[in-house]
Every structure is written in structure tokens, then in C-alpha cells.
C-alpha positions as CSV (number, residue, x, y, z in Angstrom):
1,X,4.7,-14.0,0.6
2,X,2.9,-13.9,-3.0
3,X,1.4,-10.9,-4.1
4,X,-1.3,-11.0,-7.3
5,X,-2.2,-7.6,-8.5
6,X,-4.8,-7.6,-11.0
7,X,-5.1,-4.8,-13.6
8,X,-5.7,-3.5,-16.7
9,X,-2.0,-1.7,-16.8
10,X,0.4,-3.8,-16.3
11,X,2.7,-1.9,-17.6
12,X,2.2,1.0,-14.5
13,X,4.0,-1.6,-12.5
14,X,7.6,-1.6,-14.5
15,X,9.4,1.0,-12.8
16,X,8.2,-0.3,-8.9
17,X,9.0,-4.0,-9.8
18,X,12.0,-2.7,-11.2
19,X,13.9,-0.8,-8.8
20,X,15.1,0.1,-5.3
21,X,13.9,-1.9,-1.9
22,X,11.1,-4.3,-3.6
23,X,13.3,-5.3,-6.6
24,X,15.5,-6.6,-4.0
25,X,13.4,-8.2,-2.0
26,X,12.2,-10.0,-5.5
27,X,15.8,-11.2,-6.5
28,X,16.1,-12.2,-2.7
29,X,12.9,-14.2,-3.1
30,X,11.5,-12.5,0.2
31,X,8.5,-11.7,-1.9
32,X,6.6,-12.8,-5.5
33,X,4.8,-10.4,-7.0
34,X,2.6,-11.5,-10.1
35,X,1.2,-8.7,-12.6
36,X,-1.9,-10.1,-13.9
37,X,-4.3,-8.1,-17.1
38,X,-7.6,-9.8,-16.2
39,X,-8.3,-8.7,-19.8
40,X,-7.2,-12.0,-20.8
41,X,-9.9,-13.3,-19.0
42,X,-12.9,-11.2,-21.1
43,X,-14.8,-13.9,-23.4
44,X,-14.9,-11.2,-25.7
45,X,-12.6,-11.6,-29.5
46,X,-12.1,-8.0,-28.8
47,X,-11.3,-8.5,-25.0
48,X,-14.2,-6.2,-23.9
49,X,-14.0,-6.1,-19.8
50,X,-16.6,-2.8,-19.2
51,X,-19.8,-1.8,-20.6
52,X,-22.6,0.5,-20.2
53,X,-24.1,0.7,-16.8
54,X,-27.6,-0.5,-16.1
55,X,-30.4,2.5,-15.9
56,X,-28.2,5.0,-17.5
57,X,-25.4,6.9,-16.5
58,X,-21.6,8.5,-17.8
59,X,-18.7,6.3,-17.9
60,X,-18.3,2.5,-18.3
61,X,-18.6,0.2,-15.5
62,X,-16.3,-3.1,-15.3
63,X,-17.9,-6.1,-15.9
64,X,-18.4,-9.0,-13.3
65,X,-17.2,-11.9,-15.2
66,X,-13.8,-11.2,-16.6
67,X,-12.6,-10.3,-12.8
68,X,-14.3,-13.2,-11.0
69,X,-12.5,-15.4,-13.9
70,X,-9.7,-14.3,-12.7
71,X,-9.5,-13.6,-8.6
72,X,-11.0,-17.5,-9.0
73,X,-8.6,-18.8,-11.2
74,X,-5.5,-17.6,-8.6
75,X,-7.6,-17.9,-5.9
76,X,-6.3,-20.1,-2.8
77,X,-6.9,-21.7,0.2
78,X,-4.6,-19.3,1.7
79,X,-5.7,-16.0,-0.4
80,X,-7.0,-12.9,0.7
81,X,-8.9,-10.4,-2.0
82,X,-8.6,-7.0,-1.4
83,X,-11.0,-4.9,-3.6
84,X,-8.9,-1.5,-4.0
85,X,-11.7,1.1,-4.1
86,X,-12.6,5.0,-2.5
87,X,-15.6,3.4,-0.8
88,X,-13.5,0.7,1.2
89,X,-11.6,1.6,4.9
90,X,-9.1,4.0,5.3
91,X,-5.7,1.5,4.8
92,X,-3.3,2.3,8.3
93,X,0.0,1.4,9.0
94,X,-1.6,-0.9,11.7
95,X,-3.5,-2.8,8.7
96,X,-0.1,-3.6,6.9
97,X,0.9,-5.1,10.0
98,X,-1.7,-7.3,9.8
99,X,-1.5,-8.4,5.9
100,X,2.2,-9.2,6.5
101,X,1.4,-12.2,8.0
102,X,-0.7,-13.6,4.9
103,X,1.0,-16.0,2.5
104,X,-1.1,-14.6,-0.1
105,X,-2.9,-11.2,-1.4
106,X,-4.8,-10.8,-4.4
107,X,-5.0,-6.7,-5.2
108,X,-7.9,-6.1,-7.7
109,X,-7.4,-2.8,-9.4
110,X,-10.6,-0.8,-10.8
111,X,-10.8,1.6,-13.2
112,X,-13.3,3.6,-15.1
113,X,-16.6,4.2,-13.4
114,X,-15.7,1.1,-11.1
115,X,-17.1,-1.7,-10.5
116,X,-20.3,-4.0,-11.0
117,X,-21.6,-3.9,-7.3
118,X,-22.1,-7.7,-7.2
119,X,-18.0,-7.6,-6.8
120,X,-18.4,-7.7,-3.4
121,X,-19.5,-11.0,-3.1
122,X,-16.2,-12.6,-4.0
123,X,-13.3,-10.6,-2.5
124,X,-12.7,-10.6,1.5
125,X,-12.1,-6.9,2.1
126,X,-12.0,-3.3,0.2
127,X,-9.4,-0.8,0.7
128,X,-9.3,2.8,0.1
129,X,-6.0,4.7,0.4
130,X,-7.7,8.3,1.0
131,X,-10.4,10.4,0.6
132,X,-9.9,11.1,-3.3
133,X,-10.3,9.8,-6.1
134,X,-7.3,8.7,-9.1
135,X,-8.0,7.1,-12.0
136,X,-7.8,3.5,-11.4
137,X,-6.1,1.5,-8.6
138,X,-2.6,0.8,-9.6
139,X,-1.3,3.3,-7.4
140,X,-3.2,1.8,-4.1
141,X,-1.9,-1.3,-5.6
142,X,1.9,-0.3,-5.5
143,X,1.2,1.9,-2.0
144,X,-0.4,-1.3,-0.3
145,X,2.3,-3.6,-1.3
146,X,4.8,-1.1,-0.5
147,X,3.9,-0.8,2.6
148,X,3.6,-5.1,3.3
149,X,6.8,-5.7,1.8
150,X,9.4,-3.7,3.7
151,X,7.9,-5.1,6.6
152,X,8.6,-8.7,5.8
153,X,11.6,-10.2,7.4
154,X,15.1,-9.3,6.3
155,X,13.2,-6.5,3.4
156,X,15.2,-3.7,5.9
157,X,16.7,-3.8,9.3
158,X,13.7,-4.0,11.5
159,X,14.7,-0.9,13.8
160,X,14.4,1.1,10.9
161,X,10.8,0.4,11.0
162,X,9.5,-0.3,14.6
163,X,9.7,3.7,15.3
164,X,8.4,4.4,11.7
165,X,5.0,7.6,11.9
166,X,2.2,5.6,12.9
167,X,3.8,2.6,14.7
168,X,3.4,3.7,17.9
169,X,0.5,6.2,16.8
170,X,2.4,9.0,17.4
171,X,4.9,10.4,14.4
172,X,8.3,9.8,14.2
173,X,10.9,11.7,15.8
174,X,13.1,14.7,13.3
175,X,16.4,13.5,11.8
176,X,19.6,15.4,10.8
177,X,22.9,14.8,9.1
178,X,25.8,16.5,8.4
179,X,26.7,19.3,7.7
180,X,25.8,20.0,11.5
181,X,25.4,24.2,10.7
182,X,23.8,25.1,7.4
183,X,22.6,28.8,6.5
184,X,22.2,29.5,10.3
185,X,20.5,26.7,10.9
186,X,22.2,24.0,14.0
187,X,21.5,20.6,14.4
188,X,20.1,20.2,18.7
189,X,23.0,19.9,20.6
190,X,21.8,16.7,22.1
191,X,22.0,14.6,19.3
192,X,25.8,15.5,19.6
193,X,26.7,14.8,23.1
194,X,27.2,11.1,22.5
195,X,24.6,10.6,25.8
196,X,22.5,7.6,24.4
197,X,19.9,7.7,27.5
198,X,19.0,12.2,27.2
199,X,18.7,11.4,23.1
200,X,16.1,8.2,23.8
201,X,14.5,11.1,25.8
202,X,14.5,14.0,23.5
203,X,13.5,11.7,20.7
204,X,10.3,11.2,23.0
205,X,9.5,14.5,23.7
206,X,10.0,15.5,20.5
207,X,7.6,12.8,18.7
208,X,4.8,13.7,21.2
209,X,5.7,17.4,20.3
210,X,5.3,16.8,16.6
211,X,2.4,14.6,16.8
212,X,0.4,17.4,19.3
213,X,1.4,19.9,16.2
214,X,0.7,17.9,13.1
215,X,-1.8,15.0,13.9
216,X,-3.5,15.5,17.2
217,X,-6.2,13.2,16.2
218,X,-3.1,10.1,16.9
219,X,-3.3,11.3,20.3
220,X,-6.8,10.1,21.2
């Protein structure tokens, strides 16, 4: 899989393409992942990519041009543009499914007051990763691909991921290690017996427990 981000800070990205679980799955060439200023794009000698908006307003909106330059010039057959903005669906677990399976995503990161509205006319889909608001979309950026990349074959062992939260819409089950008493407080007796079938069972019960608790709204 090839991953394109495109951004105004490329330098946000050092420390996630640089360490841990996707820095391995880079050397390992499970994944590419290109880091791309679209300032380099502007027509502009000072590299200008945002401007006043039209009618008035605070802020500085990014301009069309320099970002269609560039989701067109890495644009392929095979490509699909995700606009990373508040305004776009709620991104799910089941969504990164879905991406997995695409040989190539473009991520286009905003910033400022956004973006010219005609945007939407050349990317495929827009994202949000929450109700709120951050200062650009770097941080979607790294959550999104995140989320793609440990799924992609050999990234982790796949049964640490096919009971992950969310999966199975229901939250994943609690986990303990040693020391098996600490301050009072015991690890469940059934994860000790060495009975495989009554811990597949409590681990269950306990995920529709916690789920009922925390999330109810998984449960519809």
C-alpha cells in the first residue's frame, strides 16, 4: 500500500514515520508513505497557498490551485482522495477496514480557515476524526494511517487485532499481567485456572458488560 499525505508540515510527521509499529512496517516495505508540502505546488515566488476569503470574513482560506496541482499530479488510476476535514463522516474502525484494501490513498491535510469549497470536486471522500476542531489535519492524517497500516498483512499478528474495541462493535474485553495482587487489588481468578473454554466465556460476558457500561450506543 502507498500512502501520500499532503501538508503544509511535513515536519509533524518525523517522529510517527520514525518510530515504533509503522517505521517497521516502512523498512519491511509493507507500506510507503510519501510526505508531500503542496507548497511547492503554489505559482507564487513567495509560495503563497491561502488568501483572503471571498465576501469577508477572519482567517485565510487555502487556495484551490496549489492542492489540485498536487492531488493531480500523484493522482492514480488506483488513488483514492480523502479530504481530512470536521465536516466530513465520523472515520470508524469499520472504515479502516475498508481503506486497507486500496493500493493507494491520498490524505489532504487543511489548515487555517480550510478550504476553498470547490475542493470537493476533486477528492473521493472527506473524513472527520471527531466532533472538534485542531488546528490543521496532520493529526487525522497520522490517526487514519495508523489505524490502515497495522491492519495490513504481517504489520502485527492478526489475533491481536480481530478482537480489537470496535471490531465486533462491542469493546474489547479487560487485560491483566503480573504482579497477579497489587495494593489489594486480584487479578479474576478465571484467567488463572488454565480452562481455555470458561476464559473464551468470561471474556464474552465481560466485553458485553463493558460495552452495556461505557458505549451502549455499540449495542443497537
Amino acid at each position: 500500500m502507498r500512502i501520500d499525505i499532503l501538508t503544509l508540515f511535513p515536519k509533524m510527521f518525523d517522529g510517527f514515520l520514525s518510530e515504533s509499529i509503522i517505521k517497521r512496517a516502512i523498512e519491511k516495505k509493507q507500506v510507503e508513505i510519501n510526505i508531500i508540502n503542496f507548497r511547492d505546488f503554489s505559482k507564487f515566488n513567495n509560495a503563497q497557498v491561502d488568501d483572503t476569503p471571498y465576501g469577508g470574513g477572519s482567517g485565510m482560506v487555502l487556495m484551490l490551485e496549489p492542492l489540485v496541482d498536487a492531488i493531480e499530479h500523484y493522482k492514480t488510476k488506483d488513488s483514492k482522495v480523502i479530504l481530512l476535514s470536521p465536516e466530513g463522516k465520523t472515520y470508524k474502525q469499520s472504515y479502516a477496514y475498508s481503506l486497507k484494501k486500496e493500493k493507494h490513498i491520498i490524505l489532504v491535510c487543511g489548515h487555517y480557515e480550510g478550504f476553498d469549497e470547490r475542493i470537493h470536486n476533486f477528492v473521493d471522500e472527506v473524513m472527520s476524526i471527531g466532533d472538534y476542531i485542531l488546528t490543521g489535519g496532520e493529526l487525522p492524517a497520522m490517526v487514519i494511517s495508523d489505524s490502515i497500516i497495522r491492519l495490513l498483512d504481517g504489520v502485527i499478528k492478526k489475533d491481536s487485532y480481530m478482537e480489537d474495541s470496535f471490531t465486533t462493535n462491542l469493546l474489547d474485553y479487560p487485560t491483566y499481567t503480573r504482579p497477579r495482587e497489587f495494593r489489594g487489588l486480584k487479578v479474576p481468578d478465571v484467567l488463572l485456572n488454565g480452562n481455555h473454554e470458561e476464559i473464551k466465556k468470561w471474556r464474552k460476558e465481560e466485553q458485553l458488560k463493558k460495552t452495556e457500561e461505557k458505549r451502549k450506543d455499540l449495542l443497537q
